[in-house]
C-alpha positions as CSV (number, residue, x, y, z in Angstrom):
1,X,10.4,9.0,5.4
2,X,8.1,5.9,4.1
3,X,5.2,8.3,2.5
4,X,6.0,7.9,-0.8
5,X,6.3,4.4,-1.9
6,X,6.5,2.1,-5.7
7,X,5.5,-1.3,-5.2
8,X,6.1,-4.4,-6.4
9,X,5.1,-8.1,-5.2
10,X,7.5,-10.4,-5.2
11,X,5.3,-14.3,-5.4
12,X,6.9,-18.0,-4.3
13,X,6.4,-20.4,-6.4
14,X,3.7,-20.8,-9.4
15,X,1.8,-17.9,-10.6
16,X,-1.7,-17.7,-8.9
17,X,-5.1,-18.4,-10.6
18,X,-6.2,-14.9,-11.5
19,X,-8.8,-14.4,-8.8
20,X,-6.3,-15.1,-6.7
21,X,-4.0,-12.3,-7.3
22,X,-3.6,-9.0,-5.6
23,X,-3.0,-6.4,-7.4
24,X,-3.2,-3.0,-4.6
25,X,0.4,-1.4,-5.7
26,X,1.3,1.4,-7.6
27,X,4.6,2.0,-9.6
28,X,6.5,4.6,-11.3
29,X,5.8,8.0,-10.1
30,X,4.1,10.0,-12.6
31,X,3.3,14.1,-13.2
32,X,-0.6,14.5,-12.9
33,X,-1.6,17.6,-14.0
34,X,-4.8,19.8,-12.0
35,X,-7.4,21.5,-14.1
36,X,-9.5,24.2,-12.5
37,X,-12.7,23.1,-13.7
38,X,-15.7,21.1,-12.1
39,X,-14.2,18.2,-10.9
40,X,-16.9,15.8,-12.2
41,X,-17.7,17.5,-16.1
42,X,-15.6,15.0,-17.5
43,X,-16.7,12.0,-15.6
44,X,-19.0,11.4,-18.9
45,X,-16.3,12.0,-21.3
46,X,-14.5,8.8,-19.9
47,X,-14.4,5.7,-22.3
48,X,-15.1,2.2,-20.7
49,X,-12.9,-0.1,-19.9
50,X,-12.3,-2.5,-22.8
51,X,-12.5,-6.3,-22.4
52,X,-9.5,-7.4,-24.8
53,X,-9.7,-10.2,-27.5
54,X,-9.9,-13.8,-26.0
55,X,-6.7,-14.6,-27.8
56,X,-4.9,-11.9,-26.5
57,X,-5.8,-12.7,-22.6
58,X,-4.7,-16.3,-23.6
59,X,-1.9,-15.5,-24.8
60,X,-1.0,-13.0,-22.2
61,X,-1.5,-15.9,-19.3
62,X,0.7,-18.6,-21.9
63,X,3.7,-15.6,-21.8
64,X,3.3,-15.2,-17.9
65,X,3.7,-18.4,-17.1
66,X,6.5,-19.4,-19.3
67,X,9.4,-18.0,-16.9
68,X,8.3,-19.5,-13.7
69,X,7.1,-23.4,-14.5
70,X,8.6,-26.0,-16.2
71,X,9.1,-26.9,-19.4
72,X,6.2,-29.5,-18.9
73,X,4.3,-27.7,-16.7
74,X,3.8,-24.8,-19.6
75,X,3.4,-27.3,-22.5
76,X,0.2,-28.7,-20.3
77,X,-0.8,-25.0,-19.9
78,X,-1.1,-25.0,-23.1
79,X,-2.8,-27.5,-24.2
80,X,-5.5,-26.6,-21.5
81,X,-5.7,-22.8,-22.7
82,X,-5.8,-24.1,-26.4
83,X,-8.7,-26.4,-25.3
84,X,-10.1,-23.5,-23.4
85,X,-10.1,-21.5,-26.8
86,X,-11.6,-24.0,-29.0
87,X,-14.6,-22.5,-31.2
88,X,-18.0,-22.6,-29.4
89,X,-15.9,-23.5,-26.1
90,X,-16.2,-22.3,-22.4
91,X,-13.6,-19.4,-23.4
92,X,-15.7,-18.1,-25.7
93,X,-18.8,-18.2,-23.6
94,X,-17.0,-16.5,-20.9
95,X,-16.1,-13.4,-23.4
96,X,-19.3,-13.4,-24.5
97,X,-20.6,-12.7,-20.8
98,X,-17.7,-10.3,-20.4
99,X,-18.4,-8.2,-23.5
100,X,-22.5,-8.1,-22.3
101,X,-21.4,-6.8,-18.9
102,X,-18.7,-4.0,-20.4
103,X,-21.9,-3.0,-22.6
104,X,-24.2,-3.1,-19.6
105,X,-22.1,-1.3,-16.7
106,X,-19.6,1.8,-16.3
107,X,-16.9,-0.8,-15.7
108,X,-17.2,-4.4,-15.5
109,X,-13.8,-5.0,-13.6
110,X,-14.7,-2.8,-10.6
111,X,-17.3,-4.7,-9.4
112,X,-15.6,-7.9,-10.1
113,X,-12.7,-6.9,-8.2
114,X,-14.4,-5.0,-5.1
115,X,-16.9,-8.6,-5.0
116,X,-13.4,-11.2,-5.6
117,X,-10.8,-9.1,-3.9
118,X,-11.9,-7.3,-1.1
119,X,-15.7,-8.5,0.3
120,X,-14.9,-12.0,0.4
121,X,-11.7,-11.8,1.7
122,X,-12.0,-12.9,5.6
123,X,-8.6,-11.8,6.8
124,X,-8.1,-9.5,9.0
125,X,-7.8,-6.0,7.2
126,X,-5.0,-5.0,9.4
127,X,-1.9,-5.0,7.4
128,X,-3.5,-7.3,5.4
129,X,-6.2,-4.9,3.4
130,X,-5.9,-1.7,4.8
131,X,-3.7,1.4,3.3
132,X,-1.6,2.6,5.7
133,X,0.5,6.0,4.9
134,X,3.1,7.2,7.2
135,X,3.8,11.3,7.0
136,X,6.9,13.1,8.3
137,X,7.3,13.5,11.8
138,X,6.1,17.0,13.2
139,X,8.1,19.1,15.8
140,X,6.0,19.0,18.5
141,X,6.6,16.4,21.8
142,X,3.8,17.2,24.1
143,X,-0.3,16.7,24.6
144,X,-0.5,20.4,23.6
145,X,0.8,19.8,20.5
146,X,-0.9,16.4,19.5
147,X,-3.9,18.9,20.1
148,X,-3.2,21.2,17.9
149,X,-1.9,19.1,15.2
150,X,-5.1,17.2,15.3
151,X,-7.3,20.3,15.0
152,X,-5.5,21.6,12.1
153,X,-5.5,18.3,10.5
154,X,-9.6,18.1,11.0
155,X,-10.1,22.0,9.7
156,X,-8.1,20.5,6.3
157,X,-10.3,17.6,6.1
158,X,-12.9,19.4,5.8
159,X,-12.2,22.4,3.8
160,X,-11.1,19.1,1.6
161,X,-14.4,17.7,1.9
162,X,-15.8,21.4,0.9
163,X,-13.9,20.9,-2.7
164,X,-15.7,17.6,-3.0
165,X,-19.3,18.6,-2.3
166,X,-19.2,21.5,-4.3
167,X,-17.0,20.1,-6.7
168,X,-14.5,22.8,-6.9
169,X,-11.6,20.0,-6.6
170,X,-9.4,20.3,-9.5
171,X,-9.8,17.7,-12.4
172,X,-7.1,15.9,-13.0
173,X,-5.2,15.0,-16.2
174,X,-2.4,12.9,-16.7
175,X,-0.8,13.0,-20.7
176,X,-4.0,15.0,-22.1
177,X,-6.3,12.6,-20.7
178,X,-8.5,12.7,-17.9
179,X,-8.9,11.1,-15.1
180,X,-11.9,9.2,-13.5
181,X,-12.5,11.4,-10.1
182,X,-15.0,9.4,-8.8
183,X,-12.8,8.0,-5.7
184,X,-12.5,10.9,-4.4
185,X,-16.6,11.4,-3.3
186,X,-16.2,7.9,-1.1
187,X,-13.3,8.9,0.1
188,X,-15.2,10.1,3.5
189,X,-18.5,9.2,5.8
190,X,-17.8,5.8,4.5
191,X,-17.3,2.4,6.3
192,X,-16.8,-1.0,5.4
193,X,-19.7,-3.1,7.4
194,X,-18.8,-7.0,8.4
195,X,-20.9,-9.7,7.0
196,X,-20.9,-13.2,7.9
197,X,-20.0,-14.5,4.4
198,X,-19.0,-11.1,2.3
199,X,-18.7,-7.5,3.8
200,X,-20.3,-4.5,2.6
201,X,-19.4,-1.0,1.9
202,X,-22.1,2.0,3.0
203,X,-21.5,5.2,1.8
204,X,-23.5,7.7,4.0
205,X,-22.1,10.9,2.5
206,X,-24.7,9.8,-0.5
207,X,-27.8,9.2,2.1
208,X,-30.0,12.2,3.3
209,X,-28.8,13.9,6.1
210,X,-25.2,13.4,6.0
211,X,-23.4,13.5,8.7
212,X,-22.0,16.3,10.7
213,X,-19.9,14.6,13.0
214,X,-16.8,13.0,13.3
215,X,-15.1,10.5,16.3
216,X,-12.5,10.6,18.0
217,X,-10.3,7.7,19.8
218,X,-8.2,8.3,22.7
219,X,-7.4,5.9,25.3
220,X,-9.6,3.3,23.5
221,X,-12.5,5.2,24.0
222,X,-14.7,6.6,21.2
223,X,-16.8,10.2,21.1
224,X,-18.5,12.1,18.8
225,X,-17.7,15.8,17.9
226,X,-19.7,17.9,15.7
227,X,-17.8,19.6,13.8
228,X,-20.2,22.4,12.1
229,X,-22.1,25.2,14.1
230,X,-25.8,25.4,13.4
231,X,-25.0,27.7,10.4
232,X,-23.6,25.0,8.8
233,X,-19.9,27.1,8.9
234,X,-17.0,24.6,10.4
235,X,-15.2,25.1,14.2
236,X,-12.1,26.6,13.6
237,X,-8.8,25.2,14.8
238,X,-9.0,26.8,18.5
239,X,-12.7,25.9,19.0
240,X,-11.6,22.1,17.9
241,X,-8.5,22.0,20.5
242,X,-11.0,22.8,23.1
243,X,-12.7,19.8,22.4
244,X,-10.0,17.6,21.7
245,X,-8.6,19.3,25.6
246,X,-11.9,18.0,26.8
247,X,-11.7,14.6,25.5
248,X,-8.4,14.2,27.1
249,X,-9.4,15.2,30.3
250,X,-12.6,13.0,30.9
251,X,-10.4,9.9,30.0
252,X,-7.9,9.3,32.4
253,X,-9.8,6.2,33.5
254,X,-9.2,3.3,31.2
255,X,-11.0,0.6,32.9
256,X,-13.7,0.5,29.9
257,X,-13.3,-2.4,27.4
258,X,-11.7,-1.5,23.9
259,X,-14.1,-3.0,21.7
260,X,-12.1,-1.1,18.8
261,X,-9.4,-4.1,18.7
262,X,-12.4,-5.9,17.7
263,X,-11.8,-4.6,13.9
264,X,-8.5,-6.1,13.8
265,X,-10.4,-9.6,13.9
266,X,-10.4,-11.9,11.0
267,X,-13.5,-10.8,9.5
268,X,-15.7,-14.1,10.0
269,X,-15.0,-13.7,14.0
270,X,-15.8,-9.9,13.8
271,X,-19.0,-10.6,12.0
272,X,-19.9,-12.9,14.4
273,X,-19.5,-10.1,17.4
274,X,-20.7,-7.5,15.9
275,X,-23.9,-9.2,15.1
276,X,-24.5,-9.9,18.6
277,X,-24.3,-6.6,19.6
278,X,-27.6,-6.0,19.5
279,X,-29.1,-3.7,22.0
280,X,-30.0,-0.5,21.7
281,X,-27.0,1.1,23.4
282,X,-24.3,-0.8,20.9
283,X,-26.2,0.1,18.1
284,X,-26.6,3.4,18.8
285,X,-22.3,3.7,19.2
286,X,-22.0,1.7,16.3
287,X,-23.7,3.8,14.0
288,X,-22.7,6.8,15.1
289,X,-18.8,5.5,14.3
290,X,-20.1,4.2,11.1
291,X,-21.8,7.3,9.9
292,X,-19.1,10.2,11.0
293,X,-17.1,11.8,8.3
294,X,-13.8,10.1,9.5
295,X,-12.2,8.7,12.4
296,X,-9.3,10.6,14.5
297,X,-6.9,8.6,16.8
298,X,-5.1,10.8,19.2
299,X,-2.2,7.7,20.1
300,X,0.4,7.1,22.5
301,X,4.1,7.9,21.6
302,X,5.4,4.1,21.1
303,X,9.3,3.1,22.1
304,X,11.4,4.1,19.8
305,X,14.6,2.1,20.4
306,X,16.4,2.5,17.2
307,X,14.4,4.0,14.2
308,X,17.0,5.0,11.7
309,X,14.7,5.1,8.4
310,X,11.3,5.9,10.4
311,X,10.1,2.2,11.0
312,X,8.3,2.7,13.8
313,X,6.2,5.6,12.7
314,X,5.3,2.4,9.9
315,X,4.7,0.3,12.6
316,X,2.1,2.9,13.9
317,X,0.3,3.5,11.3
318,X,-0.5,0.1,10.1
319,X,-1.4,-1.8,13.4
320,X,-0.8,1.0,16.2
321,X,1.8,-1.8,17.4
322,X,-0.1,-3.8,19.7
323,X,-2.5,-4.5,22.0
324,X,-0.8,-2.6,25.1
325,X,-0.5,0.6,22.9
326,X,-2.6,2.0,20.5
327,X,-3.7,-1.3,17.8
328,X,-7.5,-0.5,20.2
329,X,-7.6,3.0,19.6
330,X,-8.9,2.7,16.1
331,X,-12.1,1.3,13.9
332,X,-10.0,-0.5,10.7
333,X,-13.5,-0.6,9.0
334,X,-13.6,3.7,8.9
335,X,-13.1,4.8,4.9
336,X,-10.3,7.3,6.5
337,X,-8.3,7.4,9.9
338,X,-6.1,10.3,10.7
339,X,-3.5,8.9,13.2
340,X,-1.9,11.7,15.6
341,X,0.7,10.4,18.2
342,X,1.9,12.2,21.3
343,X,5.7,12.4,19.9
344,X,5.1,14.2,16.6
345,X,4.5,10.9,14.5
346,X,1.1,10.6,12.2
347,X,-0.1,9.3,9.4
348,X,-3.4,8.1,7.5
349,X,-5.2,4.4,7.3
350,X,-7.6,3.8,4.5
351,X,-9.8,1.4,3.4
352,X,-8.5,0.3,0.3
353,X,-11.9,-0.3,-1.6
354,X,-13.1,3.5,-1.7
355,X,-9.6,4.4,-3.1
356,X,-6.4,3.6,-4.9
357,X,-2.9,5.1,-4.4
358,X,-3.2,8.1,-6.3
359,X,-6.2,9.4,-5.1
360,X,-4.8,8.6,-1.1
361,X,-2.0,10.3,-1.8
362,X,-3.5,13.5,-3.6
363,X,-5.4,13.7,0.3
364,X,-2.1,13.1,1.7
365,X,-0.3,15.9,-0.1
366,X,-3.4,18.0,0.6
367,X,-2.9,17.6,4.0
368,X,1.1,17.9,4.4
369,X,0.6,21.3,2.8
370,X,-1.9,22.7,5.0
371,X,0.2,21.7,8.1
372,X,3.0,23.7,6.3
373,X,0.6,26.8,6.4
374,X,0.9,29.9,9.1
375,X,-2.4,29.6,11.2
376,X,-4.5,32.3,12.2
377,X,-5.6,32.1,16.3
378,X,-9.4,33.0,17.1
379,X,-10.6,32.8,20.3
380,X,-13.2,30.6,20.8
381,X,-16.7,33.0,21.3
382,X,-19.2,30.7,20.7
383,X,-20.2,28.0,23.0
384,X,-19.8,24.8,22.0
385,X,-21.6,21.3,22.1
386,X,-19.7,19.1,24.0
387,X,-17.9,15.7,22.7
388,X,-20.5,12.6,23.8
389,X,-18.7,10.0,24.6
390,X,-20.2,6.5,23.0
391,X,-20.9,3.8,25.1
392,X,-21.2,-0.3,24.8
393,X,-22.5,-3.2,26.5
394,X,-20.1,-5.4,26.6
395,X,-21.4,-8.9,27.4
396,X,-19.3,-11.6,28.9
397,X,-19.3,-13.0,25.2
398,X,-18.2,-10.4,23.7
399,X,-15.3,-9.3,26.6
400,X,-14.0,-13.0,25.5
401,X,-13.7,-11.9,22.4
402,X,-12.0,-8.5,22.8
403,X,-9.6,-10.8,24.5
404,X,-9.3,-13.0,21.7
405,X,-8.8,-10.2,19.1
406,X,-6.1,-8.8,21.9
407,X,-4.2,-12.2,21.3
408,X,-4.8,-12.2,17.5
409,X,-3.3,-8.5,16.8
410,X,-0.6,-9.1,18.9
411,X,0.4,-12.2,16.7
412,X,-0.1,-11.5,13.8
413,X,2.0,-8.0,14.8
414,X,5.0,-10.0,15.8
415,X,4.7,-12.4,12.9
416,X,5.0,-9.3,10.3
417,X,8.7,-9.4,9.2
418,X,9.6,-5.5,8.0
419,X,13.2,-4.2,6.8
420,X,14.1,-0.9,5.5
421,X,16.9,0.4,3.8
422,X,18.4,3.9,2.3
423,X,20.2,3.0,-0.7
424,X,22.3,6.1,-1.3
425,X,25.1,5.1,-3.8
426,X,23.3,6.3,-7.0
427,X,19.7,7.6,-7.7
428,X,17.3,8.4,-10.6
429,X,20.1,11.1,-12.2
430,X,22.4,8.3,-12.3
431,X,20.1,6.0,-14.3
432,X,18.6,8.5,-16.1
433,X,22.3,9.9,-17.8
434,X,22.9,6.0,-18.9
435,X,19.5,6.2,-20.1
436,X,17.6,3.7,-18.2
437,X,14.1,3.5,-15.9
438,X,14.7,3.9,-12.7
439,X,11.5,1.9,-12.0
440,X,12.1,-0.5,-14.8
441,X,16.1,-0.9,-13.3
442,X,15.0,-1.6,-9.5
443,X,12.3,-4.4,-10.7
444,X,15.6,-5.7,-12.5
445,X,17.5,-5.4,-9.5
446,X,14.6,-7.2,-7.2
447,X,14.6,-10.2,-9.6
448,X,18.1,-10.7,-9.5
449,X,18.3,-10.8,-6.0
450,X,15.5,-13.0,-5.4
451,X,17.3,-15.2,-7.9
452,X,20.6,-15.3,-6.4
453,X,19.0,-16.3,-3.2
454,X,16.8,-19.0,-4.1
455,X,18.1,-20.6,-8.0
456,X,14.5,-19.8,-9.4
457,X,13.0,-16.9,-11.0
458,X,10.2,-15.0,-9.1
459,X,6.7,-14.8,-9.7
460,X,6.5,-10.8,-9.6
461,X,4.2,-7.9,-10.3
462,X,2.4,-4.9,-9.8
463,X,-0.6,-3.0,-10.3
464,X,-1.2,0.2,-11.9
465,X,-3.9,2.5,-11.9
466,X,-6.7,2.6,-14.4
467,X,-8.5,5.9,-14.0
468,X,-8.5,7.0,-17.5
469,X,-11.2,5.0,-17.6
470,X,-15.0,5.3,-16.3
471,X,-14.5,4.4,-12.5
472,X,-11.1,2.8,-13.3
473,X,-9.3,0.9,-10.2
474,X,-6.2,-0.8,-10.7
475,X,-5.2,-3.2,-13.1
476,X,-2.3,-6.1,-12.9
477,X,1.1,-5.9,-14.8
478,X,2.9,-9.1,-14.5
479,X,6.7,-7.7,-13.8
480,X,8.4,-11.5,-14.5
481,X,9.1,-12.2,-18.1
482,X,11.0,-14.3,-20.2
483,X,13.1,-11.8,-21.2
484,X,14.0,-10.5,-17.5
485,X,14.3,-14.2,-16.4
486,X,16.9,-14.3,-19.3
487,X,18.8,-11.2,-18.2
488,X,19.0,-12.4,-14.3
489,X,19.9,-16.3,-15.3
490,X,22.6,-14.6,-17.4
491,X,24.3,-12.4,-15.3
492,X,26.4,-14.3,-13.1
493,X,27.4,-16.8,-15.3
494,X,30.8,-16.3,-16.4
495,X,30.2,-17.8,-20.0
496,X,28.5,-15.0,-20.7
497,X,30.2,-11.2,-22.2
498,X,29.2,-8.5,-20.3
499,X,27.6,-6.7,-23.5
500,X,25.7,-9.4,-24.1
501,X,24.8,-8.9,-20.2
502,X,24.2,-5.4,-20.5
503,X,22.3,-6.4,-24.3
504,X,19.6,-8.5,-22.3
505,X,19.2,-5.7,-19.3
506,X,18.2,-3.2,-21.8
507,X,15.9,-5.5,-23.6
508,X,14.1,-6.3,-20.5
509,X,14.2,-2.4,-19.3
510,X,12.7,-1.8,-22.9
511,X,9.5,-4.9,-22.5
512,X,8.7,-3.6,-18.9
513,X,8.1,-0.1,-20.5
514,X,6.1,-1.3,-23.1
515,X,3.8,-3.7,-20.8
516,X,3.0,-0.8,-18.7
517,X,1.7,1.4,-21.4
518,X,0.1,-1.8,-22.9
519,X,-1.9,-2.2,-19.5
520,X,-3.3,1.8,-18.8
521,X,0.0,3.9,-20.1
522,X,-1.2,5.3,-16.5
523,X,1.1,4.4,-13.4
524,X,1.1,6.6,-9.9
525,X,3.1,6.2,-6.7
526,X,2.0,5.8,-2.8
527,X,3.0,4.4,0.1
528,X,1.2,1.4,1.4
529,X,2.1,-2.1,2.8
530,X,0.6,-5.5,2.7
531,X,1.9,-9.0,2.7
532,X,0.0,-11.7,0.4
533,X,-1.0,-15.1,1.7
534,X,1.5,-15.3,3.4
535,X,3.8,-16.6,0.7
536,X,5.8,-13.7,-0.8
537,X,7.3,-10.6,0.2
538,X,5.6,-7.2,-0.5
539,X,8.0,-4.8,-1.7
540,X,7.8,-0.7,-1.7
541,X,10.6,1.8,-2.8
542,X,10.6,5.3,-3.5
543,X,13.0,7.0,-5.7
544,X,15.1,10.1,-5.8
545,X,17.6,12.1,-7.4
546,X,20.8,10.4,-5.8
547,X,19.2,8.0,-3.4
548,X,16.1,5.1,-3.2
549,X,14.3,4.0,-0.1
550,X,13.4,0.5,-0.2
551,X,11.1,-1.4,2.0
552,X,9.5,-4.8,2.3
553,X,7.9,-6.7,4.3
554,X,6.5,-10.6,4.5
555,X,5.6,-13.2,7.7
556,X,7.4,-14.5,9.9
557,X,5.5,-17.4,9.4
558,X,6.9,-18.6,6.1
559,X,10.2,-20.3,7.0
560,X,12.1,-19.3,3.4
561,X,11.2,-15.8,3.5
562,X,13.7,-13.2,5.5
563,X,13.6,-9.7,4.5
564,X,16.7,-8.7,5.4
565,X,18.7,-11.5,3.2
566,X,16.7,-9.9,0.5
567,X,16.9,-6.3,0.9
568,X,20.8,-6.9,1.2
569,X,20.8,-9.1,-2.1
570,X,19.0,-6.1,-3.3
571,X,21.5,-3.9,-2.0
572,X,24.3,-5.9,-3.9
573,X,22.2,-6.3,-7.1
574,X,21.9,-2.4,-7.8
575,X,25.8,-2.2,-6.9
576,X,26.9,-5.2,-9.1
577,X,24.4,-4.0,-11.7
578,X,25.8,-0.5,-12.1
579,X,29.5,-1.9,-12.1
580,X,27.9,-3.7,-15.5
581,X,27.3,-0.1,-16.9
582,X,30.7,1.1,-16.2
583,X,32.8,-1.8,-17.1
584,X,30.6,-2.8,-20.7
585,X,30.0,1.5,-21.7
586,X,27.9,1.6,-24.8
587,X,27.8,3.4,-28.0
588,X,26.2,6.8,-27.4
C-alpha cells in the first residue's frame, strides 16, 4: 500500500539557489485533532507568518552549506553573505521589502512560492508537479463494479463538498493550535489554466453560479454529468451508476482524438495548443472541463506482471502508464481527479497548488471511510438528464500535437526510474524502546547510504507544513547537517569506537528534532511522488509498528542515479545501523 507516504529529497551535488528548491514533501506523521466547530471561526485567529532576522536566514544558508561544499567553496560563501549583510546593503534592502509585504498580505511566502514554484514552472505537471495518491485496492474485478465504486466515490465527494460550503467541516488542531483551513475551499471546481509564459489558477467554486456538474473520462472521451436534481438535492449512488452504465455504453468506438494527453505536455507546448483552440465548439468543452467540480477517470485494468508492493497501482495513478492505456483519459490541469480502474485499483491526482499533504490526505481518508460504509440501494424514480458528451475540433495542427504529447508521455514514462521496498526487520516500536525518531533514524539511514555509494554527503531535505499560520503552505527543512554528515563519515571507519558512533547518531537524531520544531513545530504525512530536475532521487517512506515501506524514485536519464542500488544501501544502512544499538547498549 503506497497511500501513506514521509518524504524526503535526496539533491546531487551543491545545494540549490533558494528559488530553485522544491520543497512539496511532508514528514513525520503527526496526531491532528478535529474540533466540531465552524471550520473557518478561527481563520482570523491565525498569526502571520514571520519573516526572521536577516542574520538568522544568513546564518541558516552559511550552516547548510557547510556539509556539502568545500572548504573553499564555504569560506567564499561567506565572504559573499557577509558582503551581502553589510549595513545599508542589498540584504538589508531585501528584508526591508520582506517585512513591508508580511505587514501588507496574509502571508507573504504563499504567493511567492505559488508565482516561483509552480506558475513558472514549464514542465510537464505529470509526475513532475502533480500529487498523485494511490488507495488500497477494492474487491471488485468487473465493469459493474468500477460502476459502483465510482458512484459511491462521487456521492462522498460531494457530501464532502456539503461540509465545505456550509462549513460544517471540523477545525482542525494540532498541539492546541489551529490550523489554517483555507485549502480545503480550493480543493474543488478548480483548474490550473496554461499560459504562454506563467499559468494560472481559476477557482470557479468562488464565481456566481457554481457549477453543478462534474466530467467523466472513459475511453479518452470526456462528458458532463450533473450531478444535483433541480432541487438542488444530489443523485444518489444508483441514479449515478445509471449514468456512469450510459457512458460506457455510447463509447465503444474510440476513433475520436484524445486531446486529454495534451495536459501531459510540457506546459509552453500545451499553451501553445490550447490557445489555438479557438472555435466555438473547443471552447465550449474546455470550459465545461474547467468549470466541473472534479474530474472522474473510469480506466483500463493495466498488466500487472509482478506487483509485490502495489507498484503498478503507483504507476496508475501518476501517469495512467502510457499512451496505449489510460495517460489520455485524464485532464492533469483538474484541482482533483478520482481514478477508478476496471481491476479494483484507484486513487486520487491533485494539483499541488490548491493543496498540501495534509489537507489531500484528510480527503483521502474521508473517502476510504465512506467506501468502508454499508450502502443503502434506491431505485432510481426520477428521470434523469442524460451525460453530454463534449466534443472538439481537432485541427490537423493540433492532431500533430496530440501525437507529439503521445510520444512525450510515453518517454518521459519510461525514463521514470521507481523501486519499492517492505523493510520488515524492525519498525517504529523497535526505535521507539531505544528511544529514537523513527523519522529522524530513517533520514539517518538515507544519508548513510547515499554516502556509502557515492564518498560525498548528500544535499537532502524536506518540507513541512505551515498551517498554523494564516494560509500557511509548506516550508523547507534542510535534512543535511554538519552534524549528520559527521555521524555518516564516522561510521564505517574503523578508527572510530562504536559509542562514539552511537554518541554522534544521537546528536544528529537530537538537531533534526530541533530544526523541525524551529521551522513550524508542525509536520504531517502523505503520499505523493516527484523527481526534481532531474538530478536527485525523490524519496517516500511510511512507517509502522514493526515494518517501513520505502519508495523512491528518480530518471532514467541521469546516468549516476539507480534506485535500486540505493534502496538496498538503504536496506543495509537500517540493518548495520541497528546492530550499532545492540553491540554499543547505553546507560538507561
Amino acid at each position: 500500500m503506497l497511500r501513506i507516504f514521509s518524504r524526503i529529497m535526496v539533491k546531487l551535488g551543491k545545494m540549490n539557489p533558494p528559488d530553485q528548491v522544491r520543497s512539496y514533501q511532508l514528514v513525520k506523521p503527526v496526531r491532528v485533532i478535529l474540533i466540531s466547530d465552524r471550520y473557518l471561526n478561527q481563520q482570523k485567529g491565525l498569526p502571520r507568518v514571520p519573516v526572521p532576522p536577516l542574520r538568522k536566514t544568513c546564518e541558516g544558508y552559511l550552516s547548510a552549506l557547510e556539509p556539502i561544499i568545500e572548504e573553499d567553496e564555504w569560506k567564499r560563501a561567506k565572504q559573499l553573505v557577509e558582503a551581502f549583510m553589510k549595513t545599508g546593503g542589498v540584504g538589508e534592502e531585501v528584508q526591508r521589502s520582506l517585512e513591508r509585504k508580511a505587514c501588507n498580505t496574509d502571508n507573504w511566502t504563499t504567493d511567492l512560492w505559488g508565482k516561483l514554484e509552480y506558475f513558472g514552472n514549464r514542465r510537464p505537471v505529470v509526475i513532475n508537479a502533480n500529487v498523485p495518491i494511490a488507495c488500497p485496492r477494492l474487491d471488485f474485478r468487473d465493469k459493474q463494479g468500477q460502476i459502483r465504486c465510482a458512484a459511491k466515490l462521487i456521492v462522498a465527494l460531494l457530501e464532502f463538498k456539503t461540509t465545505i460550503e456550509n462549513e460544517t467541516l471540523p477545525a482542525e488542531n494540532l498541539g492546541g493550535k489551529p490550523l489554517c483551513m483555507e485549502q480545503y475551499s480550493q480543493l474543488l471546481s478548480t483548474c490550473r489554466i496554461p499560459g504562454l509564459e506563467r499559468d494560472s489558477v481559476v477557482f470557479h467554486a468562488k464565481i456566481g453560479n457554481p457549477p453543478k456538474h462534474i466530467t467523466v473520462v472513459y475511453n479518452s472521451q470526456f462528458f458532463v454529468v450533473e450531478v444535483y436534481h433541480n432541487d438542488g438535492t444530489p443523485l444518489t449512488v444508483d441514479q449515478l451508476c445509471v449514468q456512469m452504465e450510459s457512458i460506457c455504453t455510447s463509447t465503444s468506438e474510440t476513433n475520436t482524438e484524445p486531446v486529454g494527453i495534451l495536459t501531459t505536455l510540457d506546459r509552453d507546448s500545451w499553451s501553445k495548443a490550447y490557445l489555438s483552440m479557438k472555435d466555438q465548439t473547443n471552447k465550449e468543452s474546455l470550459s465545461a472541463i474547467e468549470r466541473s467540480i472534479f474530474t472522474l477517470c473510469l480506466d483500463r485494468a493495466i498488466p500487472r506482471e509482478s506487483d509485490k508492493y502495489g507498484t503498478c497501482d503507483f504507476h496508475l495513478i501518476t501517469h495512467g502508464r502510457g499512451s496505449q492505456w489510460n495517460s489520455a483519459n485524464r485532464w492533469f490541469d483538474k484541482s482533483l481527479q478520482i481514478i477508478v480502474a476496471e481491476d479494483g485499483s484507484w486513487g486520487l491526482n491533485l494539483i499541488h497548488i490548491v493543496a498540501d499533504g495534509t489537507v489531500s490526505m484528510a480527503l483521502t481518508d474521508y473517502l476510504v471511510a465512506s467506501m468502508k460504509k454499508p450502502e443503502m440501494r434506491q431505485a432510481s424514480i426520477l428521470p434523469l438528464p442524460m451525460p453530454q458528451k463534449l466534443h472538439f475540433d481537432v485541427t490537423p495542427d493540433i492532431k500533430e500535437i496530440i501525437e507529439q504529447a503521445k510520444r512525450s508521455m510515453d518517454r518521459n514514462i519510461q525514463n521514470f526510474d521507481l523501486s519499492v521496498m517492505v523493510f520488515d526487520h524492525f519498525g517504529k516500536n523497535y526505535l521507539k524502546a531505544h528511544n529514537m525518531s523513527p523519522d529522524a533514524f530513517i533520514q539517518m539511514a538515507i544519508q548513510l547510504a547515499y554516502y556509502r555509494m557515492n564518498k560525498q554527503v548528500c544535499a537532502s531535505y524536506e518540507a513541512v507544513s505551515q498551517r498554523m499560520f494564516r494560509r500557511g503552505r509548506v516550508s523547507l527543512l534542510l535534512s543535511t547537517t554538519s552534524v549528520s554528515a559527521a555521524f555518516v563519515k564516522a561510521f564505517d571507519d574503523p578508527q572510530k569506537q562504536n559509542t562514539e558512533k552511537i554518541d554522534l547518531l544521537e546528536k544528529a537524531i537530537k538537531t533534526h528534532k530541533e530544526n523541525i520544531k524551529a521551522v513550524t513545530s508542525n509536520t504531517g504525512s502523505v503520499a505523493v511522488h516527484q523527481v526534481d530536475d532531474n538530478s536527485g532521487y525523490s524519496l517516500c517512506y511510511s512507517v509502522h509498528n514493526s515494518h517501513f515501506i520505502i519508495e523512491m524514485a528518480t530518471s532514467n536519464t541521469h546516468k549516476r542515479l539507480n534506485t535500486r542500488h540505493l534502496i538496498q544501501n538503504m536496506k543495509d544502512a537500517l540493518l548495520d545501523m541497528r546492530a550499532l544499538l545492540e553491540q554499543a547498549p547505553r546507560a538507561t
